[in-house]
N, C-alpha and C positions, 0 to 999 in steps of 0.2 A: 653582454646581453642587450638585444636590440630592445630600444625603450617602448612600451607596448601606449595607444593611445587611451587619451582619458575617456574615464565613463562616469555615470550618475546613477544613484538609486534615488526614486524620489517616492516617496510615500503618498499615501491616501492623506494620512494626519499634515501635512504639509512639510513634514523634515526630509531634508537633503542629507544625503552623503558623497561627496567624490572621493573618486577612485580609477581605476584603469581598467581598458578592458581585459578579462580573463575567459575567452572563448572565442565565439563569434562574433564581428560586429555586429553592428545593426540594433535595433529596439524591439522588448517583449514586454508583456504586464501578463499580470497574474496576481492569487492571492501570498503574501509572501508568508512563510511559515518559516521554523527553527528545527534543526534536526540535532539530539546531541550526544550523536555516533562517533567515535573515537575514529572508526573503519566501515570498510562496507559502501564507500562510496557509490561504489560500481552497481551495487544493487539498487540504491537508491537512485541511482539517474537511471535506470533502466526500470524500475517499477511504476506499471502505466498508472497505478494508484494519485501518482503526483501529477497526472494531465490539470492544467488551470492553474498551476502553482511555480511561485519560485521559491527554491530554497537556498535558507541559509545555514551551511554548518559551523556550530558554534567553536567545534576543537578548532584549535588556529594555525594547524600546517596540514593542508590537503593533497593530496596526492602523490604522496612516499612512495607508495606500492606500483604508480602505474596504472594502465590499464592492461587486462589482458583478454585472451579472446573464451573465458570458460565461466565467467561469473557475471553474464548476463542474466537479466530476468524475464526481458520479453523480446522482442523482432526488432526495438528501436528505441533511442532515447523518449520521453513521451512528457517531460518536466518542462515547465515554461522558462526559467532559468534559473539561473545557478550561482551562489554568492558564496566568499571564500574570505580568510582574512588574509591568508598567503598560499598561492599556490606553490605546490612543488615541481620546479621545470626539470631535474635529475633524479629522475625516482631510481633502486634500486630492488628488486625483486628478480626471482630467477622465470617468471611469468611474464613477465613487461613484454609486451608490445609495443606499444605507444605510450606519450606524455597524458597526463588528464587532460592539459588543454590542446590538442593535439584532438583526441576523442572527440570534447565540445565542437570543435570548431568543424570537424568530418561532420557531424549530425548539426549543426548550422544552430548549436544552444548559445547565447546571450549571455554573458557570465559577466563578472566584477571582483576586483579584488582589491585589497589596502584600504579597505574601511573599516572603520571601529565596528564589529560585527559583534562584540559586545553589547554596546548603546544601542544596537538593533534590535537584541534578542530584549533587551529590560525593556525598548518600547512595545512590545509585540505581546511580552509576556505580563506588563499593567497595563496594556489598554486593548488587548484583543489583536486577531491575526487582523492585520491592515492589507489593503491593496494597494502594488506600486509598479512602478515601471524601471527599467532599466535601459538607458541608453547611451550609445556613442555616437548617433549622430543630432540628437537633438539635445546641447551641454547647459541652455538656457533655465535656470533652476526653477526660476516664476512659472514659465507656461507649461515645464515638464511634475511641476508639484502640481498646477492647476487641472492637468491633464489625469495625474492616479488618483484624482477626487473620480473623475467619472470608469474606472475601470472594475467594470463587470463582479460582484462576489460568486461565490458560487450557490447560494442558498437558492434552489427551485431546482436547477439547472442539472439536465443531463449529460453528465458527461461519458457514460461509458458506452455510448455511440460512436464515438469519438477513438474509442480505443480497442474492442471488443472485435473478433475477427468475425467475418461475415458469412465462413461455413463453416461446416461439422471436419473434425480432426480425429485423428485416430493417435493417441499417443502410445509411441511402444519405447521409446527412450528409458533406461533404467537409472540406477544412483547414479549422481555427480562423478566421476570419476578418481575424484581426490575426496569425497566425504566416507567416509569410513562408519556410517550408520544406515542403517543397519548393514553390516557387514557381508551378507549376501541379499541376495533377491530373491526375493518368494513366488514361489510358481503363483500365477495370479488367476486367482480362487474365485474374482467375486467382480462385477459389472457394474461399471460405475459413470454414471454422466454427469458429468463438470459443466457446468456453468461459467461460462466465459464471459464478464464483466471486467477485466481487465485482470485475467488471471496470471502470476507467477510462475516461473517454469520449474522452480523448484518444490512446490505445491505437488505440479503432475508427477516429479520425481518421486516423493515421497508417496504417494498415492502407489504409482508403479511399483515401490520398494517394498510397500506394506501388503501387495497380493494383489492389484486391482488391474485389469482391464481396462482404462478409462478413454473415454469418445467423449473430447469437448465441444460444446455446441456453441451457437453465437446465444447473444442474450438475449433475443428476443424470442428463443425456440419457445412454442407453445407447452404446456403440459401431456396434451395427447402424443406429440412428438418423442418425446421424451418417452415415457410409458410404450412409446412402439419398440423399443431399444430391450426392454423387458431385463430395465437394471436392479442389482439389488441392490444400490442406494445411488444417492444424488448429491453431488456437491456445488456449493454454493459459493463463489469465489470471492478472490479483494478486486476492489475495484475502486474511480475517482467520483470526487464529488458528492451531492445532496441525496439519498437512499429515498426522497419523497419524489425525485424526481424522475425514478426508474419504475413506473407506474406499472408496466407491463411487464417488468421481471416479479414484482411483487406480485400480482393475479396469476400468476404461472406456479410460482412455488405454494399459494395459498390454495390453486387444487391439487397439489399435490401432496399433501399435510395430510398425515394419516395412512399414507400409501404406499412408502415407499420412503426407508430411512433418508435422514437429509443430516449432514454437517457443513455448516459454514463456517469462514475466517473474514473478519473486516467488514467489506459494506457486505457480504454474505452475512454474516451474525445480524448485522442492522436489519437485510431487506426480511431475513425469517422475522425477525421481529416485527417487521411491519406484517406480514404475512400473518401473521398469530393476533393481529389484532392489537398492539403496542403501535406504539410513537418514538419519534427520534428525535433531537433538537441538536443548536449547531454547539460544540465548545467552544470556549473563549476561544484558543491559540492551538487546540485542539493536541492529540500527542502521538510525536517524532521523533524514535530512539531507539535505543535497543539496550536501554535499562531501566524498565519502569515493572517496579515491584508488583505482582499480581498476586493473590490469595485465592487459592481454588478451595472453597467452602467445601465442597463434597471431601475432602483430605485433611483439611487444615495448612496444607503445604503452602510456601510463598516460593512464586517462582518469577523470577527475571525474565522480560520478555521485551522482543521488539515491535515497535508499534507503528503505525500507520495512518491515523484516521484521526478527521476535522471535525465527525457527526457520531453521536452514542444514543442508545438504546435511554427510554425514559423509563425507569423501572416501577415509578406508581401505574403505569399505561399498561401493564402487561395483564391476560385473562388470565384468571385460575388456572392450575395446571404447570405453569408456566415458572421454573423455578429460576432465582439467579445464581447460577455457579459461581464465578468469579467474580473477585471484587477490585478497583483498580486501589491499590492502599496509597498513592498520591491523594486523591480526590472522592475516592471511594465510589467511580462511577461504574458500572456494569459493563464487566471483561466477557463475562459468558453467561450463557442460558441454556434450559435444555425444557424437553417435555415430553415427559416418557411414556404417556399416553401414544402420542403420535410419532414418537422414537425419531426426535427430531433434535439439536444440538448446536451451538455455535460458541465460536471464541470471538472477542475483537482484536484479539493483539496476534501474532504471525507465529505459529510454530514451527515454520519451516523456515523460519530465517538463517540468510545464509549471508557472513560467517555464523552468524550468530546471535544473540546465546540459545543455547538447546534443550533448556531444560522443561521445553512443552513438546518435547516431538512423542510424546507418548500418546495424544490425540488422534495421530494417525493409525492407531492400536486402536485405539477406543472406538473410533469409525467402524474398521472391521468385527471387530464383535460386535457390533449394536448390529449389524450387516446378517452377519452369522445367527445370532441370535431370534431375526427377522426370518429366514429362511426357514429355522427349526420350530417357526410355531406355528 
């Protein structure tokens, strides 16, 4: 095996790691975050959610599987870069296309690997998500630590300008071909416009699966635009970055409250809540997974969920009306909301995650009757 050259992660806090490169050469910064998904890689560097970030997975053998060409999530990789503690150059899968770093380096992502991604994740997780750089051509550790003191957070900053497609879209795509839920496809019953802040393709899948007609718009469509569509509900996507910084998605969905059922996932659950007149603030390290316990109040049920997002709902901030469904049992921050007044609804953690786990794709049910529901009265 050809000897891959060295690289560096150098932190905001001023700690170094060397290591070698595992992607593309060259130097990125971003804020750095911890993902701790056994699998799933594929979704996660293809989820525009992670624009401004680089991540690091904490399981320590990356890319068994390959990559292949069916478990993507949006048009392009959109992750700042990408940390490993060992990647897999011989993956095995009867899917495989290509190596993982093979993938990286085609979409031109920054990567690292052979560093103690342990001592990363304890720094990140006692002292907050840090910003850092990653480079192979600047190996100088002084001027490249001196350097991720000044690299950008994301608190203000819009980023789903950055990611959000810039016309309206007609999705007629139905289930994944290989997911086997819901097992057929339902004539679709019901009109739905999606909000494109850096949406999931498997989102629109299940939307499609569950009965829906859906026309994604960019994020900056107006409300009246919307309403000309003459949907009966509205969805509200995942997307990257600060949900105070998406000013103009927030004024959009806050005339549309009351009018026209709405469900959101990620910074969709966040921007309704700013819509409704709540607040957001940032997490320490914020949460990256796809096992973090959630407690849906309205059932009593705890259900396993993947997750996403660096910013959460402030649940003293919320008006009357305004109930919390779900409770994060980690930390006990606010997974969901709903208001049934304005037949409006949101999760923060991902029920379409794909592979998984699936034990929230029932949401996508609960959309349609709140839909149905809306129609008959």
């Amino acid at each position: 095996m050809n000897k891959r050259p060295p690289a560096i992660l150098a932190l905001a806090d001023g700690s170094v790691f060397e290591g070698e490169s595992y992607g593309a050469p060259g130097e990125t910064s971003g804020e750095v975050v911890f993902n701790t998904s056994m699998t799933g890689y594929q979704e996660i560097l293809t989820d525009p959610s992670y624009r401004g970030q680089i991540v690091l997975m904490t399981y320590p053998l990356i890319g068994n599987t390959g990559v292949n060409d069916e478990d993507v999530e949006s048009r392009r990789l959109f992750l700042g870069g990408f940390i490993v503690r060992e990647g897999c150059d011989r993956p095995s899968n009867w899917r495989t296309k290509r190596t993982l770093e093979e993938y990286l380096k085609e979409w031109g992502i920054v990567g690292i690997q052979g560093i103690d991604t342990r001592a990363v994740t304890r720094r990140i997780r006692d002292r907050g998500a840090l910003e850092g750089i990653i480079s192979t051509v600047d190996l100088n550790r002084e001027s490249l630590a001196a350097r991720a003191r000044g690299v950008p957070g994301l608190v203000g900053r819009d980023l789903v300008r950055e990611v959000a497609r810039e016309g309206e879209e007609r999705w007629t795509a139905g289930p994944h071909v290989l997911d086997q839920y819901p097992p057929v496809e339902r004539p679709r019953r019901f009109r739905v416009v999606a909000y494109d802040f850096g949406i999931k393709f498997q989102i629109l899948r299940y939307l499609s699966a569950a009965g829906c007609g859906v026309t994604v718009v960019p994020a900056g469509t107006a409300a009246e635009r919307v309403l000309a569509e003459k949907p009966d509900g509205v969805f509200l996507s995942n997307g990257p970055g600060d949900p105070e910084g998406v000013t103009y998605a927030v004024e959009s969905i806050r005339s549309l409250l009351g009018r026209v059922p709405i469900f959101g996932i990620c910074l969709g659950h966040q921007i309704l809540g700013l819509a409704l007149g709540g607040k957001t603030y940032k997490l320490p390290f914020g949460h990256h997974g796809a096992n973090h316990p959630v407690l849906d109040r309205t059932t009593g049920r705890i259900e396993i969920t993947s997750q996403n997002h660096g910013f959460a709902v402030d649940p003293d901030s919320l008006p009357k009306g305004a109930e919390i469904t779900h409770v994060n049992l980690n930390d006990r921050t606010v997974e969901g909301l709903a208001h049934e007044g304005l037949r409006a609804f949101s999760v923060q953690y991902h029920p379409e995650a794909s592979p998984g786990p699936h034990d929230s794709r029932y949401l996508f049910e609960r959309f349609t009757r709140l839909m149905a529901g809306h129609a008959a009265s």
